[in-house]
PLY file of the C-alpha trace (Angstrom):
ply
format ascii 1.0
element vertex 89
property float x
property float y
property float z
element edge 88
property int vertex1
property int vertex2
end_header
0.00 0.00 0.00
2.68 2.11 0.82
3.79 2.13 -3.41
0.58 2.58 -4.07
0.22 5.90 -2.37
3.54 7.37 -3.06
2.76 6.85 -6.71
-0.62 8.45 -6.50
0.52 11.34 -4.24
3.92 11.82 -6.25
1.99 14.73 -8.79
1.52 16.66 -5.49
5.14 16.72 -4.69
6.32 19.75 -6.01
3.28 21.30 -4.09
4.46 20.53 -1.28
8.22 21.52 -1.70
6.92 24.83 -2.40
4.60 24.97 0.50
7.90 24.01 2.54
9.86 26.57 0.79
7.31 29.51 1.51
7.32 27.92 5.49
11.78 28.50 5.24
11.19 31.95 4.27
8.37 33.02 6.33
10.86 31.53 9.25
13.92 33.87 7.70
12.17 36.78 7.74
10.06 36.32 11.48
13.95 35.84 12.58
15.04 39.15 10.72
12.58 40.69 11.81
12.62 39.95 15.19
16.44 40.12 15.99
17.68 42.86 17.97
20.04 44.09 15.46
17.18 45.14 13.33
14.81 46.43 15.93
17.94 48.35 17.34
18.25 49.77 13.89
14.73 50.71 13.42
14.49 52.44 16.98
17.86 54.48 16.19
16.12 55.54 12.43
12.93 56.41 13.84
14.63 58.35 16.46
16.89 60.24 13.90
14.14 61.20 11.97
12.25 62.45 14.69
15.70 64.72 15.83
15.52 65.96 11.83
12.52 67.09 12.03
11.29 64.55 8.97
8.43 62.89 11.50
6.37 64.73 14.00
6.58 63.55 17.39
3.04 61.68 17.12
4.30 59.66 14.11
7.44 59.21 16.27
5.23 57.31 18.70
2.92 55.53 16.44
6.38 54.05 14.70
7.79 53.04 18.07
4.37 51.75 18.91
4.53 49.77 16.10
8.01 48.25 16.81
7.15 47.25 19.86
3.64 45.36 18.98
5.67 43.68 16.32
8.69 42.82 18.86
5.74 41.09 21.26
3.59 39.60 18.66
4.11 35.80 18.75
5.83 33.92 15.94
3.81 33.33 12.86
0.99 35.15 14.09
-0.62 37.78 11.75
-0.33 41.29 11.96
-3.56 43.29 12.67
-4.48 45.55 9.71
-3.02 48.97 9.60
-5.09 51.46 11.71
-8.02 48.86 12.75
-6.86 49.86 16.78
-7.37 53.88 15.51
-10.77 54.86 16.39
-12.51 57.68 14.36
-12.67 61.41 15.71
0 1
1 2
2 3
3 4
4 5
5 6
6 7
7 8
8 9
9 10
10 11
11 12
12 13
13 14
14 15
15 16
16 17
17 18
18 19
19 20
20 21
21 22
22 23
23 24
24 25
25 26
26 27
27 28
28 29
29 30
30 31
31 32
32 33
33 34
34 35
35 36
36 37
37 38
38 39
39 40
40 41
41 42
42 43
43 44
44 45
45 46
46 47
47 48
48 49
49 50
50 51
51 52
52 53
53 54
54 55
55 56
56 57
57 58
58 59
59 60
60 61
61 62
62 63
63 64
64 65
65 66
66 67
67 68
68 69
69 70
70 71
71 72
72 73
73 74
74 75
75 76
76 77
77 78
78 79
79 80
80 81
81 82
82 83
83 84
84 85
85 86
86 87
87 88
């Protein structure tokens, strides 16, 4: 039985390798995302457009915001849309 399925399932094999291949990236970039290099990077950019004067102070916070709720979110889990937390004036 064993032949007989790993003949029938063999057309969905390169399926699969690509599913497995989108899983190897989507790890990559959680792990670049999430390293402290880059959020160390991110924090000193934000900041030194903020001391520029190329970002207001509230878009200052609302990017730091930002880096932090991405820092805390759990692995693989999907962001919230942009803005969904903003409530309307």
């Amino acid at each position: 039985m064993g032949l007989l399925s790993a003949i029938v399932s063999l057309p969905l094999a390169p399926v699969r390798g690509v599913i497995w291949l989108g899983e190897v990236i989507q790890d990559q970039v959680e792990q670049e995302l999430r390293s402290p290099a880059a959020i160390r990077r991110e924090i000193e950019e934000i900041e030194e457009a903020a001391e520029a004067g190329r970002i207001s102070e509230d878009e200052r916070d609302q990017a730091l915001r930002e880096v932090i709720a991405r820092m805390n979110r759990p692995p693989g889990a999907i962001p919230a849309e942009e803005g969904s937390d903003q409530r309307e004036p």
